[in-house]
N, CA and C atoms as a LAMMPS dump frame, in Angstrom:
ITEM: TIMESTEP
0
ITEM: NUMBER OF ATOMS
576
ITEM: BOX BOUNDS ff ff ff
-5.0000000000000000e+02 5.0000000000000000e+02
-5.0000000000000000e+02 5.0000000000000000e+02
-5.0000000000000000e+02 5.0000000000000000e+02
ITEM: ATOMS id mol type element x y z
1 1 1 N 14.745 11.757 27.218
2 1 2 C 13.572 12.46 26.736
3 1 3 C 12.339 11.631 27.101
4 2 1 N 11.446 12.507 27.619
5 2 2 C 10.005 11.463 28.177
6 2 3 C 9.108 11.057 26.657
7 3 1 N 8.579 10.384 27.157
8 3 2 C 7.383 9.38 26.251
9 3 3 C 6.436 11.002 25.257
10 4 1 N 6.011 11.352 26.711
11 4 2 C 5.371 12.271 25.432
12 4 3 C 5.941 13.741 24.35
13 5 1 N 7.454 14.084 24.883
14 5 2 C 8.581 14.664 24.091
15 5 3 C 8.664 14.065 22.623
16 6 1 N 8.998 12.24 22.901
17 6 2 C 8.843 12.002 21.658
18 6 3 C 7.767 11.917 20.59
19 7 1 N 6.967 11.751 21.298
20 7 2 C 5.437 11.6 20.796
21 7 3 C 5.667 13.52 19.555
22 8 1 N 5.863 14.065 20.511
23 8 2 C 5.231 15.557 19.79
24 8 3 C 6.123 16.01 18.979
25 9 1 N 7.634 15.646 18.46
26 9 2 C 8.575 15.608 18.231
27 9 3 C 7.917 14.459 16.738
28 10 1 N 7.979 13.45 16.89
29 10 2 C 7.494 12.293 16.235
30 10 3 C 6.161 12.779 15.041
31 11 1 N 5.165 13.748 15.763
32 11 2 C 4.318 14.28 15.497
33 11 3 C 4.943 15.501 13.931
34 12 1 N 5.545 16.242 15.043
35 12 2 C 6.233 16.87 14.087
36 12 3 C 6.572 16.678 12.83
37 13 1 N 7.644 15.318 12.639
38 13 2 C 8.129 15.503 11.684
39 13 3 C 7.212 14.385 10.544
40 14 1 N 6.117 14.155 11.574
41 14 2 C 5.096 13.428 10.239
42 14 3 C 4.295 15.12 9.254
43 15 1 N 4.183 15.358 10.212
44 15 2 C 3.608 16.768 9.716
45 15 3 C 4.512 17.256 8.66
46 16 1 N 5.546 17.449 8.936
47 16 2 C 6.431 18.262 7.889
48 16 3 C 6.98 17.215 6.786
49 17 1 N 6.797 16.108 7.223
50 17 2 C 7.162 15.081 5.675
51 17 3 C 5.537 15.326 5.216
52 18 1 N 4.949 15.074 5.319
53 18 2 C 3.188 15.434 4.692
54 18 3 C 3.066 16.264 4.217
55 19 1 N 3.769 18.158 4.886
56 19 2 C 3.452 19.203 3.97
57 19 3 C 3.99 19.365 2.729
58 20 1 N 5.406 18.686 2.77
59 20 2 C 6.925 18.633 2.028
60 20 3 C 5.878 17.591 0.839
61 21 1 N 6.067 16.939 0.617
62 21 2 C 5.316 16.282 0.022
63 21 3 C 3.71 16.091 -0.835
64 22 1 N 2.946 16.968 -0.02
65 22 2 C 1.619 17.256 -0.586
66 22 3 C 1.25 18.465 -0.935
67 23 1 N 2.154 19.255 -0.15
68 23 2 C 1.866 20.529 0.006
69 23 3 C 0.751 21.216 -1.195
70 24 1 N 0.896 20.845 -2.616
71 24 2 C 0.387 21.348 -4.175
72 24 3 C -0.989 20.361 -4.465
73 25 1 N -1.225 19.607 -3.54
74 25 2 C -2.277 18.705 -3.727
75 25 3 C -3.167 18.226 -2.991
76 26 1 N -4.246 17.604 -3.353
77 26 2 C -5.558 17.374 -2.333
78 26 3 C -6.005 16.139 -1.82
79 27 1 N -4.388 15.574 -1.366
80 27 2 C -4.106 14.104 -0.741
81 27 3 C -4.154 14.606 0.288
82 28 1 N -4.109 13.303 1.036
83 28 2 C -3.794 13.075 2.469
84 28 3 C -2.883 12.178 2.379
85 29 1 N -2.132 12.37 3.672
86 29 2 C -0.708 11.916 4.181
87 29 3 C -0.971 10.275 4.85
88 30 1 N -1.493 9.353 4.566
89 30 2 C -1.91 8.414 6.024
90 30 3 C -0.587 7.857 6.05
91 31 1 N -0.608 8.042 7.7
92 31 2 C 0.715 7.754 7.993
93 31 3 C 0.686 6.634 8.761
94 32 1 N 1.42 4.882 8.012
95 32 2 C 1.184 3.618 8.718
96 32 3 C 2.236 3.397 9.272
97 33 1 N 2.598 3.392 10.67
98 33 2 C 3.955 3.244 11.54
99 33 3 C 3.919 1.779 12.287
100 34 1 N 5.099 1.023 12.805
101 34 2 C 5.165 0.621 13.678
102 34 3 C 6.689 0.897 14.292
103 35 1 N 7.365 -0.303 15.189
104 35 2 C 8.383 0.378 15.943
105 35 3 C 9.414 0.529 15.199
106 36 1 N 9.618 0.035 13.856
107 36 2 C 11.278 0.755 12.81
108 36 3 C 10.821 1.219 11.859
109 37 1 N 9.421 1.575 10.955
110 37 2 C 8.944 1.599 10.46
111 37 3 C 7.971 2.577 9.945
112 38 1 N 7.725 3.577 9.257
113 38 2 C 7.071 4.866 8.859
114 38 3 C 6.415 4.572 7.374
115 39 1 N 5.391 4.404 6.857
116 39 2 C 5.038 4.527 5.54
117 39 3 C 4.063 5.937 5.34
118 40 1 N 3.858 6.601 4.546
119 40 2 C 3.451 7.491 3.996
120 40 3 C 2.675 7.498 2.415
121 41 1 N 1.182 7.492 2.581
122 41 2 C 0.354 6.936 1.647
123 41 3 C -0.048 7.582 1.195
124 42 1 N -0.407 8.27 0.02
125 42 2 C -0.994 9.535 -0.293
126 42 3 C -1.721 9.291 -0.805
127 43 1 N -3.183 9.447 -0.463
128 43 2 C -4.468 9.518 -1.037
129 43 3 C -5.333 10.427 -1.641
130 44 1 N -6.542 10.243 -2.333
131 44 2 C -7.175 11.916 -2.046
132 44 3 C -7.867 11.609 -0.749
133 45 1 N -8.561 12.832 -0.409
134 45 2 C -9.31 13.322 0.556
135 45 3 C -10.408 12.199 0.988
136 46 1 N -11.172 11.388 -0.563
137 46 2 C -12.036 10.87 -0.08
138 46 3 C -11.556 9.42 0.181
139 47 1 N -10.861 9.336 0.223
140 47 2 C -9.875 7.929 0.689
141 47 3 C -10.209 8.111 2.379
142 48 1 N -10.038 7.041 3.507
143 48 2 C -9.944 6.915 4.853
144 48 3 C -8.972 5.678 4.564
145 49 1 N -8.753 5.406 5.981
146 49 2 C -7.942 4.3 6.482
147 49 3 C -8.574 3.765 7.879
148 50 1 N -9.191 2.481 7.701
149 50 2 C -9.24 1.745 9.145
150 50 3 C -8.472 0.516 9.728
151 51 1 N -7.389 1.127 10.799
152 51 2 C -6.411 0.329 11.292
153 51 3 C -7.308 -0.615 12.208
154 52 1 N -8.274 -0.684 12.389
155 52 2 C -9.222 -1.58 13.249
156 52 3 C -9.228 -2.919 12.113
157 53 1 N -9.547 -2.953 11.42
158 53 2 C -10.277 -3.337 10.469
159 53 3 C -8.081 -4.644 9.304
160 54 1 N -7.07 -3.087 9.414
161 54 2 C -6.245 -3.537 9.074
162 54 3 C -5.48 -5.159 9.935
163 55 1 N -5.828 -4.624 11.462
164 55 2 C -5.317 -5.265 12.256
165 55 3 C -5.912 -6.668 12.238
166 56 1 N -7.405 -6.678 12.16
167 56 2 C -8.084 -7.992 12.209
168 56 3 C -7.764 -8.667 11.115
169 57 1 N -6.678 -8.07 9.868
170 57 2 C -7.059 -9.067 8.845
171 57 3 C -5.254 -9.069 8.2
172 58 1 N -4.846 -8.897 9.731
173 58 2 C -3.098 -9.398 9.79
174 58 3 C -2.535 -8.333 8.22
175 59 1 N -2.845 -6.901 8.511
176 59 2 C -2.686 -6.175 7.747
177 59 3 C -1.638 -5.28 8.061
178 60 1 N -0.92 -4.172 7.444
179 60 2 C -0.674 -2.76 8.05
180 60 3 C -1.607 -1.518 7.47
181 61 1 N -2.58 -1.763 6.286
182 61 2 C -3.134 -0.317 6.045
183 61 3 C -4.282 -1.129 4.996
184 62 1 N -5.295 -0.851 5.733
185 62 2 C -6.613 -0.996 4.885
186 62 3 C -7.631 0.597 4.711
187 63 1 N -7.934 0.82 3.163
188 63 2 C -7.913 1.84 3.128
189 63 3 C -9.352 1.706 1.892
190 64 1 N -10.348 2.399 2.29
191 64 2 C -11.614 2.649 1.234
192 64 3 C -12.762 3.938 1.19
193 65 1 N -12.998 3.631 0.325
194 65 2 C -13.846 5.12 0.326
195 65 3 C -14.858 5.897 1.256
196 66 1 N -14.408 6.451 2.024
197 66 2 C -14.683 7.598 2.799
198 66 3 C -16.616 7.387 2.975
199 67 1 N -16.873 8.306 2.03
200 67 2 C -18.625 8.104 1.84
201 67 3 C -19.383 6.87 1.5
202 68 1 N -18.922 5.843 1.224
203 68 2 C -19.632 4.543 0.699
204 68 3 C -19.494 3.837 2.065
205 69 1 N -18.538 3.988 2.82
206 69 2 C -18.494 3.067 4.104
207 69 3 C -17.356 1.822 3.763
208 70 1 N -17.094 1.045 4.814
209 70 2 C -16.53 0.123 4.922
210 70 3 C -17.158 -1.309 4.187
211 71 1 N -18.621 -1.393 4.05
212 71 2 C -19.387 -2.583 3.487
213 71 3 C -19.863 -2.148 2.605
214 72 1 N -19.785 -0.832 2.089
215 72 2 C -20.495 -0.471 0.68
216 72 3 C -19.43 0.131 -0.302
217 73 1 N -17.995 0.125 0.109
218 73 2 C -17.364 0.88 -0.896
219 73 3 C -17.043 -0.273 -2.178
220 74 1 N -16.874 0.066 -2.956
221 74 2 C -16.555 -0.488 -4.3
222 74 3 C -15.075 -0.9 -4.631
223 75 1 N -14.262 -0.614 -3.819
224 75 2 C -12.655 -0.84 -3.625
225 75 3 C -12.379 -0.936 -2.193
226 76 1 N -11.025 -1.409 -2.395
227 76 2 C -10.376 -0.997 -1.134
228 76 3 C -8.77 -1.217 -1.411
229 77 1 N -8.056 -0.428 -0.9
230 77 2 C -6.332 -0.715 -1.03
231 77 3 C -6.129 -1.411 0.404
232 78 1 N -5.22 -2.384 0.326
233 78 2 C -4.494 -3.076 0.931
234 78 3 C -2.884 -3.182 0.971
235 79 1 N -2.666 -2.666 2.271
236 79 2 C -0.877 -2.346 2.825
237 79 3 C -0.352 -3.776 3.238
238 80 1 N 0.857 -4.236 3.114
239 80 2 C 1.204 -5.1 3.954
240 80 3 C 3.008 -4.768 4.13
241 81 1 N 3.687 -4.94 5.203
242 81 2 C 5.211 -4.784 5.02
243 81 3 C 5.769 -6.426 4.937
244 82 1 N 6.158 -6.662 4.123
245 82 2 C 7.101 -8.155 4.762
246 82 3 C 8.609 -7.913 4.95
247 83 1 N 9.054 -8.359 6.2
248 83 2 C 10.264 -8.263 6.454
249 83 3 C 11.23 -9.036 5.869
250 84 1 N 12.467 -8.508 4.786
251 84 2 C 13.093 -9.103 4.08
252 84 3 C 14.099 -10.49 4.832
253 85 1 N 14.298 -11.522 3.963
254 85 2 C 15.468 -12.387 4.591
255 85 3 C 16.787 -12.805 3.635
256 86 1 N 17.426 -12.524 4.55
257 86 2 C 18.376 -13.203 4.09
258 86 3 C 18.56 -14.096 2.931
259 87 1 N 18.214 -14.674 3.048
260 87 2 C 18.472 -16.154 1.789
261 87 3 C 17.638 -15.744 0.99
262 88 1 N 17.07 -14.589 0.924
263 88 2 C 15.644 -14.556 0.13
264 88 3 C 15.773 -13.474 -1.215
265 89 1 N 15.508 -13.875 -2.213
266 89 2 C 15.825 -12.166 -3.348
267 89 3 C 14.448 -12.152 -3.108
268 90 1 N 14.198 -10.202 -4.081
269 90 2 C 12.695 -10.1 -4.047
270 90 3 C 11.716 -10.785 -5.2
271 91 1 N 12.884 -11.365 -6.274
272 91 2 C 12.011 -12.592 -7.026
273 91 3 C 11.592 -13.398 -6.324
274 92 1 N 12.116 -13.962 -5.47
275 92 2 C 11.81 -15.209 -4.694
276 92 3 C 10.623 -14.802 -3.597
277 93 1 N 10.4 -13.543 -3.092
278 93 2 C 9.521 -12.892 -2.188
279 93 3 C 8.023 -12.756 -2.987
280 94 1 N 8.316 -12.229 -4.429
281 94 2 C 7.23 -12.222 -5.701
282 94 3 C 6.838 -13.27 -6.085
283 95 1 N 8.087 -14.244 -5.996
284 95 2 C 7.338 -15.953 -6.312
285 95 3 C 6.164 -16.189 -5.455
286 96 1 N 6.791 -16.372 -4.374
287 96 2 C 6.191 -17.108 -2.941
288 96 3 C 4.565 -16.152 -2.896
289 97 1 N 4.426 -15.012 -3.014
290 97 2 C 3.157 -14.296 -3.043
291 97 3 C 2.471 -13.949 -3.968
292 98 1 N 2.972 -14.521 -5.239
293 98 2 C 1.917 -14.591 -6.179
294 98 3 C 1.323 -16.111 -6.374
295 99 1 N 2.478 -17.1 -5.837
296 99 2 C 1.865 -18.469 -5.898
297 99 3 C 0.573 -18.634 -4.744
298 100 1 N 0.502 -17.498 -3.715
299 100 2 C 0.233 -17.917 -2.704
300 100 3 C -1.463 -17.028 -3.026
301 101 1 N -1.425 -15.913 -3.947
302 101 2 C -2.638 -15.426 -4.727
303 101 3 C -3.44 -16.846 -5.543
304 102 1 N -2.67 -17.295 -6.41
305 102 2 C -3.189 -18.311 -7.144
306 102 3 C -3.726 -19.479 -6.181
307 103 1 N -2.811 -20.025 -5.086
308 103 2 C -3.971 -20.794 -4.919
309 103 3 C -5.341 -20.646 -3.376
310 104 1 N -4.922 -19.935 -3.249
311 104 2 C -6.038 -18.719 -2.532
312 104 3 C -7.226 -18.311 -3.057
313 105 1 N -7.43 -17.938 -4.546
314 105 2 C -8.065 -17.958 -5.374
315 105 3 C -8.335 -18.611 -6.906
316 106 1 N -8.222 -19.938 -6.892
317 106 2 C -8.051 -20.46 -7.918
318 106 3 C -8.714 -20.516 -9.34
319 107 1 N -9.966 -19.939 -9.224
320 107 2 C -10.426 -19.065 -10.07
321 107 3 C -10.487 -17.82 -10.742
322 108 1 N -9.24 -17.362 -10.234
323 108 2 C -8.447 -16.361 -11.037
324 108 3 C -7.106 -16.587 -11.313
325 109 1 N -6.405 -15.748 -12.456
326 109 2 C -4.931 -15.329 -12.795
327 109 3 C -4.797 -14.147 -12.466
328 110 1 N -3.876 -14.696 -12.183
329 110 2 C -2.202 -13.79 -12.04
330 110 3 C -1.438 -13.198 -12.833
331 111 1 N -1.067 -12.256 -13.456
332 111 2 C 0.105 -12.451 -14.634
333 111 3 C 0.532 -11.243 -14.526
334 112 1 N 2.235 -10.866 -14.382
335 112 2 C 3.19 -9.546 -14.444
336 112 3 C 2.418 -8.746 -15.662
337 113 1 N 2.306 -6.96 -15.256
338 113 2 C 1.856 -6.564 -16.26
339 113 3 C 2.793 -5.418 -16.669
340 114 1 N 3.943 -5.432 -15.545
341 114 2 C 4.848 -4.386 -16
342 114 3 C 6.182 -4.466 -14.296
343 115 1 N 7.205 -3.836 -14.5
344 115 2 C 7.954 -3.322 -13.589
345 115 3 C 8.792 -2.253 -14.109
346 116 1 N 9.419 -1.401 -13.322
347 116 2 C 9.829 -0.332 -13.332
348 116 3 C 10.547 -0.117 -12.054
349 117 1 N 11.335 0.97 -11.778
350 117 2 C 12.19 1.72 -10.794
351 117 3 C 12.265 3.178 -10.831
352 118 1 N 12.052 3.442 -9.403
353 118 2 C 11.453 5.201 -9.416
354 118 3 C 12.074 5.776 -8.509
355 119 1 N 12.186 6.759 -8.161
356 119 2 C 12.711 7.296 -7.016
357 119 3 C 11.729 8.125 -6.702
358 120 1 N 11.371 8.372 -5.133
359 120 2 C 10.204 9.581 -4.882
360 120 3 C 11.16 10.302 -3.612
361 121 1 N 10.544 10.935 -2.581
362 121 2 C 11.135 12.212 -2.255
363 121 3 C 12.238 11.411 -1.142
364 122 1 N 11.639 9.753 -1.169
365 122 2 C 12.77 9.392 0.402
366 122 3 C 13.177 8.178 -0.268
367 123 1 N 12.617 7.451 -1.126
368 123 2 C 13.19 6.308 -1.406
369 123 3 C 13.516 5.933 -3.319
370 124 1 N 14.337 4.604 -3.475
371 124 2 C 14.457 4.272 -4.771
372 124 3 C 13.867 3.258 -4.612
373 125 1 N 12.786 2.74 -5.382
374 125 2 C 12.256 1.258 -5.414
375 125 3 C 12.516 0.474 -6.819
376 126 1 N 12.513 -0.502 -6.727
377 126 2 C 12.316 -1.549 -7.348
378 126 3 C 10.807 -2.079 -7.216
379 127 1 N 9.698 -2.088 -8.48
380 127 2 C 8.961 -2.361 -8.469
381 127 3 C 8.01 -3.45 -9.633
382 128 1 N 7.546 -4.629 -8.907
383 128 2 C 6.315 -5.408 -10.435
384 128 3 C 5.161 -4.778 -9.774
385 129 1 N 4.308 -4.937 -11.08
386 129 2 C 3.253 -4.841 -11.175
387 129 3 C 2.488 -6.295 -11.709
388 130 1 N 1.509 -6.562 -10.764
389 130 2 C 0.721 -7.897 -11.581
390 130 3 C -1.067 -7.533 -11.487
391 131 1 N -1.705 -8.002 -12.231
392 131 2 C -2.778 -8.386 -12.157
393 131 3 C -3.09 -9.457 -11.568
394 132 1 N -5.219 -9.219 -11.236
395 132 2 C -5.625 -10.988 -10.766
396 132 3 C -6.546 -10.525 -11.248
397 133 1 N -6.791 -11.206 -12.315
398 133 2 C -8.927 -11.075 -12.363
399 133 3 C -9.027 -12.568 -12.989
400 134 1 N -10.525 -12.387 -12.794
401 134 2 C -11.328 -13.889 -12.729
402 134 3 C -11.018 -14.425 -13.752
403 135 1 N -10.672 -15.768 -14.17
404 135 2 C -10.855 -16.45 -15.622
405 135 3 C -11.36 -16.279 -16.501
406 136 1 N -13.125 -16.313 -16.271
407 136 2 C -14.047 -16.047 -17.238
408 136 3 C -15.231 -15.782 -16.388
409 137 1 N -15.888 -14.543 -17.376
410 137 2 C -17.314 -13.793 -16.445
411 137 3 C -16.301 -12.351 -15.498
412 138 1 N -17.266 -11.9 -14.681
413 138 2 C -17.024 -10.704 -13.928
414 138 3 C -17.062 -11.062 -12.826
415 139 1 N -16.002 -10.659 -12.12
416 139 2 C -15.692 -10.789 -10.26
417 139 3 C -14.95 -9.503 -10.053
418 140 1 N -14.229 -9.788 -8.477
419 140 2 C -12.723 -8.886 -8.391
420 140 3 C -11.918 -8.688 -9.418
421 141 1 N -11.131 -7.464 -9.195
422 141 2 C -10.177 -7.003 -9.973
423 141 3 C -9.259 -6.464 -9.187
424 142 1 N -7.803 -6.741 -9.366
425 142 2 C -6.842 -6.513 -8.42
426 142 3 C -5.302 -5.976 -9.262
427 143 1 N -5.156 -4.802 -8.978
428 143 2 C -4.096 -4.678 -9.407
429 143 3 C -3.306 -4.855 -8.168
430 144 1 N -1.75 -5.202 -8.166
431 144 2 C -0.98 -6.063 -7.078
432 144 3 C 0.514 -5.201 -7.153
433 145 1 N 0.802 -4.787 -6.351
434 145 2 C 2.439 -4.093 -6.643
435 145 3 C 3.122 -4.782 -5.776
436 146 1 N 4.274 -5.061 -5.934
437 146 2 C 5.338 -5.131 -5.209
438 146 3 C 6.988 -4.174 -5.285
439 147 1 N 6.824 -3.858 -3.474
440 147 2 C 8.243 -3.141 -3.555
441 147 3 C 9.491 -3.049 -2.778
442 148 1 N 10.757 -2.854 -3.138
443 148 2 C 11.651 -3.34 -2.871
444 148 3 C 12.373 -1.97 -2.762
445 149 1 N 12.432 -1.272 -1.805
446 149 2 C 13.304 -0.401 -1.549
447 149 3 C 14.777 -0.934 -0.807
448 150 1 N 15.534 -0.17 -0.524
449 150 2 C 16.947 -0.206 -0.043
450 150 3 C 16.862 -0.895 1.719
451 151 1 N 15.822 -1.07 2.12
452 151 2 C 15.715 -0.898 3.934
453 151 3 C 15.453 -2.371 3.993
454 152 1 N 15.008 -2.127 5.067
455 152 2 C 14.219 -3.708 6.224
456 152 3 C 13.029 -4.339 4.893
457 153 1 N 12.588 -4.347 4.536
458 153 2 C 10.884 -4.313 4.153
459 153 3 C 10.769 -4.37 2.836
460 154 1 N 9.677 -5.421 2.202
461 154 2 C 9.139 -5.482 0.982
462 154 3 C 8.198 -4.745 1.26
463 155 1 N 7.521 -4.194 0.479
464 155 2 C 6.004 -3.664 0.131
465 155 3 C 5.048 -4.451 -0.567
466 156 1 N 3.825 -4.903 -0.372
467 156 2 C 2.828 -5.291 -0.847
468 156 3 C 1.869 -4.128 -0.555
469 157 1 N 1.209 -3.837 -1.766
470 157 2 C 0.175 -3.117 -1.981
471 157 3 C -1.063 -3.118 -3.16
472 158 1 N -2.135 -3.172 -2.626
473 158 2 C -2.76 -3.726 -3.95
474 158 3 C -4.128 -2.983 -3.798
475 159 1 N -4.939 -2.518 -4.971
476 159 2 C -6.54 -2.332 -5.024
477 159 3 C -6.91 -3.46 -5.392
478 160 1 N -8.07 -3.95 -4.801
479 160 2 C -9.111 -4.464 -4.834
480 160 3 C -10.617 -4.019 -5.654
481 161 1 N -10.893 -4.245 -6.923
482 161 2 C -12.043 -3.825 -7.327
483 161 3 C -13.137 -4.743 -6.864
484 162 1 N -14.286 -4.503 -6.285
485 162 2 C -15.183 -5.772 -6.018
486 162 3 C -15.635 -6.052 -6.893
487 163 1 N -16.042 -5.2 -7.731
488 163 2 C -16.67 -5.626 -9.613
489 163 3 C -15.688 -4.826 -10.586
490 164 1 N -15.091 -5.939 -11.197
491 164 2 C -14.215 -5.402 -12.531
492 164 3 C -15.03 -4.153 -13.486
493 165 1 N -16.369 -4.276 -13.384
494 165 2 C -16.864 -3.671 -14.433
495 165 3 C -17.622 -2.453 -14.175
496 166 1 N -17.634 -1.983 -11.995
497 166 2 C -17.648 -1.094 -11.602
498 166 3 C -17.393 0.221 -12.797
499 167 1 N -18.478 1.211 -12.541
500 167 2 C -18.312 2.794 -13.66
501 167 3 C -17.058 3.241 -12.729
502 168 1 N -16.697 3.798 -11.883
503 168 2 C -15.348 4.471 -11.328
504 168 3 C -14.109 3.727 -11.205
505 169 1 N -13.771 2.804 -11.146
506 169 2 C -12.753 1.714 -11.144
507 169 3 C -11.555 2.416 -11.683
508 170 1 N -11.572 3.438 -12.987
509 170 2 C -10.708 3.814 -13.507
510 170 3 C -10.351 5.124 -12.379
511 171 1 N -11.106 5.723 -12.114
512 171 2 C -10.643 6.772 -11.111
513 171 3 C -9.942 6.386 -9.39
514 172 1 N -10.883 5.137 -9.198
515 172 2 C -9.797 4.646 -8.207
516 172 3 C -8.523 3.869 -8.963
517 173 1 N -8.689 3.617 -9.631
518 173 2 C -7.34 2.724 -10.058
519 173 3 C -6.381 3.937 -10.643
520 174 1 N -6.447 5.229 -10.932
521 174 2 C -5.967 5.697 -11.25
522 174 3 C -5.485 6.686 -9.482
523 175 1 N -6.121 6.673 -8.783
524 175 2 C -5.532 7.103 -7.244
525 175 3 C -4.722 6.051 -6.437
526 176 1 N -4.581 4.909 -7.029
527 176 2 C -3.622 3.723 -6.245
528 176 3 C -1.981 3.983 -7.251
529 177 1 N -2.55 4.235 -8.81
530 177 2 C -1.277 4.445 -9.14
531 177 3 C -0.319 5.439 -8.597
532 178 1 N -1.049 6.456 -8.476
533 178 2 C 0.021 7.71 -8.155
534 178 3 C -0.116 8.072 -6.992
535 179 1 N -0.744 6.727 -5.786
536 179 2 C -0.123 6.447 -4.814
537 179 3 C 1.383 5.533 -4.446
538 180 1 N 1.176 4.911 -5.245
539 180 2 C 2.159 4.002 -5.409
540 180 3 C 3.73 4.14 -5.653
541 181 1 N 3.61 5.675 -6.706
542 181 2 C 4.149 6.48 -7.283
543 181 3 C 5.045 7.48 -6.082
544 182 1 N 3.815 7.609 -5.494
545 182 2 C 3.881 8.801 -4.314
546 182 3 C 4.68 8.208 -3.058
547 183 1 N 4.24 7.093 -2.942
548 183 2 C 4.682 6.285 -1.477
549 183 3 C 5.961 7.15 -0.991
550 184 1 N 5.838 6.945 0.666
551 184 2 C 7.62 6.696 0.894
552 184 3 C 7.786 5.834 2.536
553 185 1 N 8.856 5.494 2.636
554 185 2 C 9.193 4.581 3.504
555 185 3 C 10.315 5.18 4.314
556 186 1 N 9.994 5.517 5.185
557 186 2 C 11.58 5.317 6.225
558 186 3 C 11.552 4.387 7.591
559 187 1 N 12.819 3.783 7.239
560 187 2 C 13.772 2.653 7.99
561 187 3 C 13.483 3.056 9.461
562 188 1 N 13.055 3.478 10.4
563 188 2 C 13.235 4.361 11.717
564 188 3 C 13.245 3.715 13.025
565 189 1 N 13.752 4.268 14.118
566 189 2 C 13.648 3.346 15.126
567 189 3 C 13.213 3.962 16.269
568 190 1 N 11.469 3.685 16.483
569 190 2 C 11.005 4.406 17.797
570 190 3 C 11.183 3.74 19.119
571 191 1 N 11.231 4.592 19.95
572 191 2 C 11.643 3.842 21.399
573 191 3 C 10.346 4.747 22.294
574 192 1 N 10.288 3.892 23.466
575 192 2 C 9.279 4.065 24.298
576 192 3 C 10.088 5.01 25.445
């Protein structure tokens, strides 16, 4: 099958996991791929995604508000996949990247604020939830997920508030949850 067979084929069935999935709602599908790899992000409408922007900052999906711009939005979600190892549980994956929050920013905490396990339309995860906000006074605000489905891949995903005390914060923080919620992942293997 030629290059662009698969392409439209490939096309396809992003389309039909997007309708299957959103069909009742006023998300968007952003769909973050590489070569084994498919994620499916569901946003609302005024959500974008710039893979320009993901790439420069050793990302897979950087994602902020549509009308405010890239330097004026008030949030932003952040994708990352890490590829699981061997010797490694996903406590030990949660260790290593929350120690690696703390001293990155040492003027904030860290602390688990919940986990849970869900199933959505393609996967079962295993999931924490942590916070980071500043010590004392007003900065960032970060809610932090981590996830552990059945495949290749941890999930890191997190909002970013630039001001904790931002008026909408609750409405984006409430579109990362039931993204999060929403996610799905498939294992896949594209060829050229």
């Amino acid at each position: 099958m030629n290059k662009h067979k698969k392409s439209f084929f490939f096309g396809i069935f992003i389309a039909i996991l997007a309708n299957s999935v959103f069909a009742q709602s006023e998300k968007m599908a952003f769909s973050i791929y590489g070569s084994d790899f498919l994620v499916s992000i569901p946003l609302p409408e005024y959500w974008t995604v710039d893979m320009d922007a993901a790439y420069q900052n050793n990302l897979n999906g950087f994602f902020y508000i549509a009308e405010k711009g890239i330097d004026e939005t008030p949030v932003y979600i952040f994708l990352s996949l890490f590829e699981k190892k061997e010797d490694k549980t996903f406590s030990d994956f949660i260790q290593y990247r929350t120690t690696s929050f703390e001293n990155e920013q040492p003027n904030y905490s860290i602390r688990k604020v919940g986990s849970e396990s869900f199933k959505c339309a393609v996967n079962s995860w295993n999931v924490e939830i942590y916070d980071l906000k500043v010590k004392s006074g007003h900065g960032h605000y970060q809610i932090v997920v981590y996830m552990e489905c059945e495949n290749k891949y941890y999930i890191e995903i997190y909002i970013d508030c630039y001001e904790d005390d931002y008026k909408d914060n609750d409405i984006y923080i409430q579109d990362f949850v039931e993204c999060f919620h929403e996610i799905d992942y498939l294992n896949i293997q594209l060829q050229e």
